[in-house]
C-alpha positions as CSV (number, residue, x, y, z in Angstrom):
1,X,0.0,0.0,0.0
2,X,2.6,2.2,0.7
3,X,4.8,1.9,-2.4
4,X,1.2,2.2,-4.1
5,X,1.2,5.5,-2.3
6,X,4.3,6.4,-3.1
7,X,4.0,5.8,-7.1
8,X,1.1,8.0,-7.1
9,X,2.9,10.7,-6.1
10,X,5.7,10.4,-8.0
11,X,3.7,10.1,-11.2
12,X,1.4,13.4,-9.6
13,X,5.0,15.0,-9.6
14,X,5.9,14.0,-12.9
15,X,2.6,15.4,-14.1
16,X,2.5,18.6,-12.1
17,X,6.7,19.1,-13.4
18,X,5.6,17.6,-16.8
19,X,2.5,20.8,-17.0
20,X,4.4,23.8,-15.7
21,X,7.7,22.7,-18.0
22,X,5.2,22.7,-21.0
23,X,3.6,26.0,-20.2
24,X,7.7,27.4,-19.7
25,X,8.0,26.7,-23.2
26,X,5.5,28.0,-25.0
27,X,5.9,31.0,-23.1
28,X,9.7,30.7,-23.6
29,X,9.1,30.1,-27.4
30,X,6.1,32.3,-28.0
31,X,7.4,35.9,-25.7
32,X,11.3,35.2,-24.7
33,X,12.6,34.3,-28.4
34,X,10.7,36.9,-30.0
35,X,11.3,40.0,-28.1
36,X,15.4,38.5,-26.9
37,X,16.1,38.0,-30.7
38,X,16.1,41.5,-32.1
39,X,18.0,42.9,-28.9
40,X,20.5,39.9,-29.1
41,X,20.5,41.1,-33.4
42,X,21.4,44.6,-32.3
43,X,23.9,43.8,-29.4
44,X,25.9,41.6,-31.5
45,X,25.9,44.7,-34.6
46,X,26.8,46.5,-31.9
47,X,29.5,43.9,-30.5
48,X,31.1,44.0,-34.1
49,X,31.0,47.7,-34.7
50,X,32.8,47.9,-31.1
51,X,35.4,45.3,-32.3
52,X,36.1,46.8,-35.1
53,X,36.7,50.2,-33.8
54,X,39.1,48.3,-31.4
55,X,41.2,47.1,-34.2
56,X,41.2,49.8,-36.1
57,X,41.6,53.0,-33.7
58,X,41.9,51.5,-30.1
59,X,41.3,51.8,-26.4
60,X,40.3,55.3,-26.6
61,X,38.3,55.9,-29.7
62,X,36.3,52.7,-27.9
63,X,35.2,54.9,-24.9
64,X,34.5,58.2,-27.2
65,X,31.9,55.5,-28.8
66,X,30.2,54.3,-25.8
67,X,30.3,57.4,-24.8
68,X,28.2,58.8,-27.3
69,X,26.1,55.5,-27.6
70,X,25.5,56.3,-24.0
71,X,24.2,59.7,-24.1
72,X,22.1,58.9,-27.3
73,X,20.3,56.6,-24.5
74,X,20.1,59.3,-22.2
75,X,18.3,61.4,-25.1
76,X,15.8,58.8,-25.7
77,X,15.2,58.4,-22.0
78,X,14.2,61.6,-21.7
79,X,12.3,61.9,-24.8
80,X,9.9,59.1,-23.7
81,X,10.1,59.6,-19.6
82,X,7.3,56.3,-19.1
83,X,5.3,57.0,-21.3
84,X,5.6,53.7,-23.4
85,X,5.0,52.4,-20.3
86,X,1.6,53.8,-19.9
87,X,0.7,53.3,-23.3
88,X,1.6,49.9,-23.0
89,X,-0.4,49.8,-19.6
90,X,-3.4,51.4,-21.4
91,X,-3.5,49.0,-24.6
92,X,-3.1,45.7,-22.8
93,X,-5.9,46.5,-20.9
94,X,-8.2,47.0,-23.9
95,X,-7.3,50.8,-25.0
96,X,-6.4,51.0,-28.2
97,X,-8.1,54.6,-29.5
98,X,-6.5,56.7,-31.4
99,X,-6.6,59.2,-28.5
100,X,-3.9,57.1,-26.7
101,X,-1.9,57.7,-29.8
102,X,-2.4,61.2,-30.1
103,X,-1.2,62.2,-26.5
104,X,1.2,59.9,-26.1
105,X,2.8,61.7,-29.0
106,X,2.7,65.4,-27.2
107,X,4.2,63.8,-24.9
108,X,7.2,63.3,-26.4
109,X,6.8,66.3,-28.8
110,X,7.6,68.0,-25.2
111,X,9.7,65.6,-23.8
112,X,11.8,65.8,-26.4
113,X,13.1,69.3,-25.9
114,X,14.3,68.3,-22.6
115,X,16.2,65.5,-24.2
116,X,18.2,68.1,-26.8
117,X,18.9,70.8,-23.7
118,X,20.7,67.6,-22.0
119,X,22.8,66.9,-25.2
120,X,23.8,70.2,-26.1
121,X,24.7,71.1,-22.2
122,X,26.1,67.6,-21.3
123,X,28.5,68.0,-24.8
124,X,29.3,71.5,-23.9
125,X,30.7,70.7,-20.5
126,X,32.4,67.2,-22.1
127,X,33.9,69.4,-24.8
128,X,35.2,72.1,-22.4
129,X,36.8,69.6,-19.9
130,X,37.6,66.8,-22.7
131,X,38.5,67.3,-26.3
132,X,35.1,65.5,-28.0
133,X,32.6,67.5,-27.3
134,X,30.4,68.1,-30.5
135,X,30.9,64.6,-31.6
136,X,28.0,63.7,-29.0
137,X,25.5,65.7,-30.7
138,X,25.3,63.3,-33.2
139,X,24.5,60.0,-32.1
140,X,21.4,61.6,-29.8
141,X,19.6,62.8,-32.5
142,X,18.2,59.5,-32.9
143,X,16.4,60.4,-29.8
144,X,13.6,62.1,-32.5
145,X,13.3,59.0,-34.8
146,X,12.4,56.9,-30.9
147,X,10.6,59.3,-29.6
148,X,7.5,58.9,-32.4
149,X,8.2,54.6,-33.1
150,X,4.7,53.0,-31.9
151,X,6.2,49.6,-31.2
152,X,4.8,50.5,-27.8
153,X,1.8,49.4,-29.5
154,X,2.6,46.3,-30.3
155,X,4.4,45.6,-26.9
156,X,0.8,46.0,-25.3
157,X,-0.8,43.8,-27.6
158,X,2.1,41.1,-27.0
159,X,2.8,41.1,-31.2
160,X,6.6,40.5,-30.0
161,X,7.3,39.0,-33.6
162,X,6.9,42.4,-35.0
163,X,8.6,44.2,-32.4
164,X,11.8,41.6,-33.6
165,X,10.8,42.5,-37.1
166,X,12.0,46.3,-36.1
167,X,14.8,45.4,-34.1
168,X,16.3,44.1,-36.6
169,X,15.8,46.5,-39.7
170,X,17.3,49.0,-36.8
171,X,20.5,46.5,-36.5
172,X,21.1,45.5,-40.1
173,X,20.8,49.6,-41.4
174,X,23.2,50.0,-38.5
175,X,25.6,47.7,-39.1
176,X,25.4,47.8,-43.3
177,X,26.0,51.9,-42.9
178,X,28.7,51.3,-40.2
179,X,30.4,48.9,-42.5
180,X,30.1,51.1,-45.4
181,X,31.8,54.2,-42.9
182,X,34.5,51.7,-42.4
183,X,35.1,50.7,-46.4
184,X,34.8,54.2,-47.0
185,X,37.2,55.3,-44.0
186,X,35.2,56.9,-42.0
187,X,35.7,58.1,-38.9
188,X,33.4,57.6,-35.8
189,X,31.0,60.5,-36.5
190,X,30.0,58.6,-39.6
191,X,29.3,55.5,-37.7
192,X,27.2,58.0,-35.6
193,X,25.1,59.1,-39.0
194,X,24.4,55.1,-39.6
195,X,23.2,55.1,-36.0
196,X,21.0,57.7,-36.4
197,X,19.6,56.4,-40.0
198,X,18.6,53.0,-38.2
199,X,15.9,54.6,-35.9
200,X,14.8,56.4,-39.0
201,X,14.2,52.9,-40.2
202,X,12.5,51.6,-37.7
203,X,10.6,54.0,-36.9
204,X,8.9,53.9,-40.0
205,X,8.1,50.7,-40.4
206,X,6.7,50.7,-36.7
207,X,4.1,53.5,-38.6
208,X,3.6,51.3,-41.2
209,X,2.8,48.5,-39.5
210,X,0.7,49.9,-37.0
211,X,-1.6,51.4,-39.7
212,X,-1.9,48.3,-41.7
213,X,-2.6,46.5,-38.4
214,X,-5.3,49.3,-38.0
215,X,-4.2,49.8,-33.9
216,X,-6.2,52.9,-34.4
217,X,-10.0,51.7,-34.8
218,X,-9.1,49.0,-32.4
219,X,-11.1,49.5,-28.9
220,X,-13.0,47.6,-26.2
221,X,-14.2,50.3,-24.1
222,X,-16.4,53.4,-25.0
223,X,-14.7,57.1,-26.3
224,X,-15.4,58.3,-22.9
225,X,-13.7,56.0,-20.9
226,X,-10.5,55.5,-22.8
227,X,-10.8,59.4,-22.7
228,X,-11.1,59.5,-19.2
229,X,-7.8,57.2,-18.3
230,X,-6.2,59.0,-21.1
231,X,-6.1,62.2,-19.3
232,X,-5.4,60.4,-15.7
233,X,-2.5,58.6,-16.6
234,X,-1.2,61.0,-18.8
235,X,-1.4,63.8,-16.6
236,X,2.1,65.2,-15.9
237,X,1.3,64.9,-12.4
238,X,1.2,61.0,-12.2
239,X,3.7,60.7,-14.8
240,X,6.1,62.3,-12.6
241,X,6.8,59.6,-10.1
242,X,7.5,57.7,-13.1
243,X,9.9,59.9,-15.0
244,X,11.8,60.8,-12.4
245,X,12.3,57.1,-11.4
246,X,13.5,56.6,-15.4
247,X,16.0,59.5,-14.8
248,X,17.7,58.4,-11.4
249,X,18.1,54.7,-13.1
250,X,19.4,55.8,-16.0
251,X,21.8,57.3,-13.7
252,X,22.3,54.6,-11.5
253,X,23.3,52.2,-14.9
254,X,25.7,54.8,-16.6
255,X,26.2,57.7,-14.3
256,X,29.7,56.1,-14.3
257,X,30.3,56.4,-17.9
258,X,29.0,59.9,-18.2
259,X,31.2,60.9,-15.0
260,X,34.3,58.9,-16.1
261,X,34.0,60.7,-19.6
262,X,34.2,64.5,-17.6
263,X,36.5,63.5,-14.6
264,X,38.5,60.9,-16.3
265,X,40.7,60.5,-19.3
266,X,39.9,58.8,-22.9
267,X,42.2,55.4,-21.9
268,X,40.5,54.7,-18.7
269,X,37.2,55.2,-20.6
270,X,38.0,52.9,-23.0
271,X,39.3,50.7,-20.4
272,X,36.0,50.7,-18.4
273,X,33.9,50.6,-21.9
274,X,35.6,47.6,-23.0
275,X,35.0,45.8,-19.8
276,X,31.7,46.7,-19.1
277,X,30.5,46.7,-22.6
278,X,30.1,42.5,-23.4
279,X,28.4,42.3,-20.0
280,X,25.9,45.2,-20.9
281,X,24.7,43.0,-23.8
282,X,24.4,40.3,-22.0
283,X,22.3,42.4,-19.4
284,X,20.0,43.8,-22.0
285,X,19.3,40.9,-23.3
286,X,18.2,39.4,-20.6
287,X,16.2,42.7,-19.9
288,X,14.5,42.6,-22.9
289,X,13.3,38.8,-22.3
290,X,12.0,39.9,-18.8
291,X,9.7,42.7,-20.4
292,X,7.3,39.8,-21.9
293,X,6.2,39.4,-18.6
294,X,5.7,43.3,-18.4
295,X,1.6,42.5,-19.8
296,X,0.8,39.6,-17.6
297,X,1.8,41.6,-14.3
298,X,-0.6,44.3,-15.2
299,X,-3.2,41.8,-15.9
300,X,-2.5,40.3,-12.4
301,X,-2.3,44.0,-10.7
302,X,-5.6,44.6,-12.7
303,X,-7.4,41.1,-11.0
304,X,-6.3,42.2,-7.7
305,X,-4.5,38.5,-7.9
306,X,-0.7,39.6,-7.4
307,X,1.1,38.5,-4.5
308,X,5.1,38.7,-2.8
309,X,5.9,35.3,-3.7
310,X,5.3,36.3,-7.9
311,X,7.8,39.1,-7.4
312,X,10.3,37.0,-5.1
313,X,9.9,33.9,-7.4
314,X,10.9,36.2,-10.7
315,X,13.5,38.1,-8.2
316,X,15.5,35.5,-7.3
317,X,15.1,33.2,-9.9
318,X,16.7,36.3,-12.0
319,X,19.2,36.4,-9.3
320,X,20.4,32.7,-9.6
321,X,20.9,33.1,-14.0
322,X,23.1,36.1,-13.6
323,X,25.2,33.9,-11.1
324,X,25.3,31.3,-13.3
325,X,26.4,33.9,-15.8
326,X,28.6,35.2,-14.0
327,X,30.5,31.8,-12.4
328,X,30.9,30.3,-16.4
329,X,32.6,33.7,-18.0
330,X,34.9,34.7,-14.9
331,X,37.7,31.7,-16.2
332,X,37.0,32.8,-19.8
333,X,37.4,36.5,-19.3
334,X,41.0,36.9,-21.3
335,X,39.8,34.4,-24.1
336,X,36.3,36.3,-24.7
337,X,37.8,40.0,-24.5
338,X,40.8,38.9,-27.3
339,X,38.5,37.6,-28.8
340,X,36.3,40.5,-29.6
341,X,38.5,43.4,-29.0
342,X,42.4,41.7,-30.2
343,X,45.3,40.5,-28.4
344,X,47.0,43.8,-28.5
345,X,44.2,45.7,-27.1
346,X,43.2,43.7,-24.1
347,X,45.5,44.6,-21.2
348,X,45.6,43.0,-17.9
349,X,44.3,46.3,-16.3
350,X,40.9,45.5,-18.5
351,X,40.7,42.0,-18.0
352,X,40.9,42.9,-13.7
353,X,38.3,45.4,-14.3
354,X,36.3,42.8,-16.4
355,X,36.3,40.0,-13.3
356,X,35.3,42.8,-10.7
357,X,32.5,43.8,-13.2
358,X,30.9,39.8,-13.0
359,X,30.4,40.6,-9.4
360,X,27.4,42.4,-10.7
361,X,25.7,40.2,-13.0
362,X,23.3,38.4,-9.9
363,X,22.5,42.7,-9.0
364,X,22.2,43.7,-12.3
365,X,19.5,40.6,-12.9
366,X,17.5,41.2,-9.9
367,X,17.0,44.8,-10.5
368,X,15.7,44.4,-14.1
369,X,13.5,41.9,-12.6
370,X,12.0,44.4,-9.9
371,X,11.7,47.2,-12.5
372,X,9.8,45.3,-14.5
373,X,7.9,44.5,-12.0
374,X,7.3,48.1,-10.3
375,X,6.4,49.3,-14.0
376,X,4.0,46.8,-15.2
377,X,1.9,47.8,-11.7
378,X,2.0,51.0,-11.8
379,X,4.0,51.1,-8.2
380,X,6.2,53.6,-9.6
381,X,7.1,55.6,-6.2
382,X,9.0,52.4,-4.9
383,X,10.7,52.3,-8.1
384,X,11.7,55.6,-7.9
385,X,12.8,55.1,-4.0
386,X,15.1,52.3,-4.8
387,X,16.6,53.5,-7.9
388,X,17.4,57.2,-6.1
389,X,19.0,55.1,-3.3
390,X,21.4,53.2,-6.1
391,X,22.0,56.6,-7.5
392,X,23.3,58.4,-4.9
393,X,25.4,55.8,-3.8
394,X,26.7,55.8,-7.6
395,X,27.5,59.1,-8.1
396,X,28.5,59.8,-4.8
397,X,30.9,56.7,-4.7
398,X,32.3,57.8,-8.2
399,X,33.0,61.2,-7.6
400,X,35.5,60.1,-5.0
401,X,37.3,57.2,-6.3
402,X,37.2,58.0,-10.6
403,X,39.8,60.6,-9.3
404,X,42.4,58.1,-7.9
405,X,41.1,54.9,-9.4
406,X,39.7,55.3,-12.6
407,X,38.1,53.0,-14.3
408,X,39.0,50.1,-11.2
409,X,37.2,52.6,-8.6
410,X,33.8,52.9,-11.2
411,X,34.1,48.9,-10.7
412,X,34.1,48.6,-7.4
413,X,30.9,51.4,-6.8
414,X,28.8,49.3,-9.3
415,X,28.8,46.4,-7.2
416,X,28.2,48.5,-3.7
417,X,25.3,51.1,-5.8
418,X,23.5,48.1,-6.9
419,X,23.5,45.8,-3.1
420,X,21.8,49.4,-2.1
421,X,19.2,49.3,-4.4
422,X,18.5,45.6,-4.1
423,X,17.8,46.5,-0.6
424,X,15.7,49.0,-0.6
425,X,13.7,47.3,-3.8
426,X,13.5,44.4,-1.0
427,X,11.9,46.2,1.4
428,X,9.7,48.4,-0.5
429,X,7.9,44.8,-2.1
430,X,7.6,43.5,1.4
431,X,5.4,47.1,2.4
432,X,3.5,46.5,-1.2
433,X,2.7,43.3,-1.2
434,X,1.6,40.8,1.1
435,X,0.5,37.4,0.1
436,X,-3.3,36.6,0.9
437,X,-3.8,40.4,0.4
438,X,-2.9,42.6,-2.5
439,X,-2.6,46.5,-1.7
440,X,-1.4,49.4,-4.8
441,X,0.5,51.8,-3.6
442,X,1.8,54.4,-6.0
């Protein structure tokens, strides 16, 4: 009777493992492929364009590039501020009116003046400490081709093939004009026009998709209504929680770069880019694979049905890859960075750097994860709590030590900015959400 007992189970185990695998796989084949395979396209252009820079110019031509990739991010930051995020929120639950559209895009008509006062200042003050300084006013100017994409649209409606459909057009223009810049020896501000032509690119085809598609007649609800949330969530008031948590992590992930690219020289730059670079792609690819779960977590916050253990499951499963991660490419550090940047070019100053970087692959995992997470439900005053607390420690941290350290100091503040904001992400969850009861608090 026993071992009768004891089959039963087993096989009730092999059923219950046998369902939730399945289910893992569609959703792995069906959200995770689709949306990770046009970041992975463009991370890899971008992985090649870096490597080829290396070889041809060096160390510090490498860290004037991510240096101007990095403020074109900034510019498109700011030119968007959470408001994909809302539209997103808004379609997935059934608002797909053209006045969702319409607002979304004054938005960022607005927004986007904000984003071109950064540039200009931030290049000014580069330029007048550094020697580069109007080279970074080209690569943000794809911050207007992002600014009016609607792939947010198609993000809400969980079309991720499509979304990979413009990733990639944006990777291949990229990396067809950067090759051309390099047959045609160019220098770096013409790999900063083919950047800027692969938004363009996307950008319209995200328009002309979306209008075949006919996202604009699409609705569930009545004019009223969608008119109605319209207005609340895209009141600048509620949006500015929001945008301001966008801002201070934005700082938090590359305050280092813009700071080490004012208070630092070009070589340790280059040094830190070329370090921290093949683990940023790795990072945003993983981000990008945790935004399919951006829709079902606002359905769940919607039903009133989200609990902790969702967020700690997703939290520290996260946690456990980027060790993984981490663990496999610490004894292949040399062999990977020769490999993509060239014996000569890889120093034993980059490849320390490199190993202290790992340290925050688990960190970097778990905070995508919570963002995700205090995004998709609308919690966005813990998000900005936790990110300002990783910040500060950030730029405080790399004020003191880029001086005397360099690129090794930048390191080292990483791993401590992003144990603070784990933290306080930690313990803002446990105030937001208790299991058996599920409480909003924005």
């Amino acid at each position: 009777m026993q071992e009768m007992d004891l089959l039963f189970l087993a096989n009730r185990a092999k059923e219950i493992f046998t369902l939730y695998f399945n289910r893992f796989l569609v959703f792995f084949a069906n959200k995770v492929i689709p949306l990770s395979l046009s970041d992975a396209l463009a991370r890899l252009v971008g992985f090649l364009v870096l490597a080829l820079i290396a070889r041809r110019f060096g160390t510090e031509e490498i860290g004037l590039y991510n240096l101007g990739i990095v403020v074109a991010a900034y510019a498109i930051s700011l030119s968007d501020l959470g408001t994909s995020q809302i539209g997103v929120r808004l379609v997935a639950g059934g608002h797909a009116d053209r006045e969702v559209v319409y607002t979304l895009s004054c938005r960022r008509l607005v927004l986007l003046s904000f984003a071109l006062i950064f540039t200009v200042t931030y290049s000014y003050v580069q330029g007048a400490i550094g020697t580069v300084g109007p080279l970074f006013l080209a690569f943000p100017l794809s911050a207007i081709f992002a600014a009016f994409s609607h792939d947010w649209l198609f993000w809400g409606r969980e079309r991720y093939w499509e979304m990979t459909f413009f990733g990639g057009i944006r990777a291949l223009t990229f990396l067809v004009g950067a090759l051309l810049a390099f047959l045609l020896q160019g220098s770096i501000g013409a790999i900063a026009l083919a950047y800027i032509v692969s938004y363009g690119t996307s950008m319209f085809w995200s328009w002309r998709r979306s209008r075949i598609s006919s996202f604009g007649v699409f609705t569930t609800t009545t004019i009223t209504t969608t008119k109605v949330l319209v207005i609340k969530e895209f009141a600048w008031l509620n949006m500015l929680p929001l945008s301001l948590a966008i801002i201070v992590n934005q700082l938090f992930h590359t305050g280092d770069i813009l700071l080490l690219g004012v208070m630092s020289n070009e070589h340790q730059l280059g040094i830190y880019s070329m370090a921290s670079r093949p683990l940023f792609v790795l990072f945003s690819i993983f981000y990008i694979g945790t935004t399919s779960v951006y829709p079902w977590l606002a359905r769940k916050d919607k039903e009133r049905t989200l609990k902790k253990k969702h967020s700690m499951m997703l939290v520290w499963g996260a946690g456990l890859m980027g060790l993984a991660f981490g663990a496999a490419l610490y004894p292949l550090a040399g062999i990977l960075l020769k490999f993509i940047f060239g014996d000569t070019n890889v120093s034993s100053e980059i490849i320390s750097v490199f190993h202290i970087r790992l340290w925050t692959l688990p960190f970097e995992f778990m905070l995508s994860t919570y963002g995700i997470f205090f995004n998709a439900t609308g919690r966005n005053r813990a998000l900005l709590i936790g990110s300002t607390f990783g910040a500060l420690t950030n730029l405080m941290g790399n004020i003191f030590l880029i001086p005397y350290s360099g690129a090794k100091g930048a390191a080292f503040v990483s791993i401590i900015s992003y144990f603070v904001s784990i933290l306080t992400f930690f313990i803002m969850t446990n105030l937001s959400l208790n299991d058996g009861e599920h409480e909003r608090k924005n």
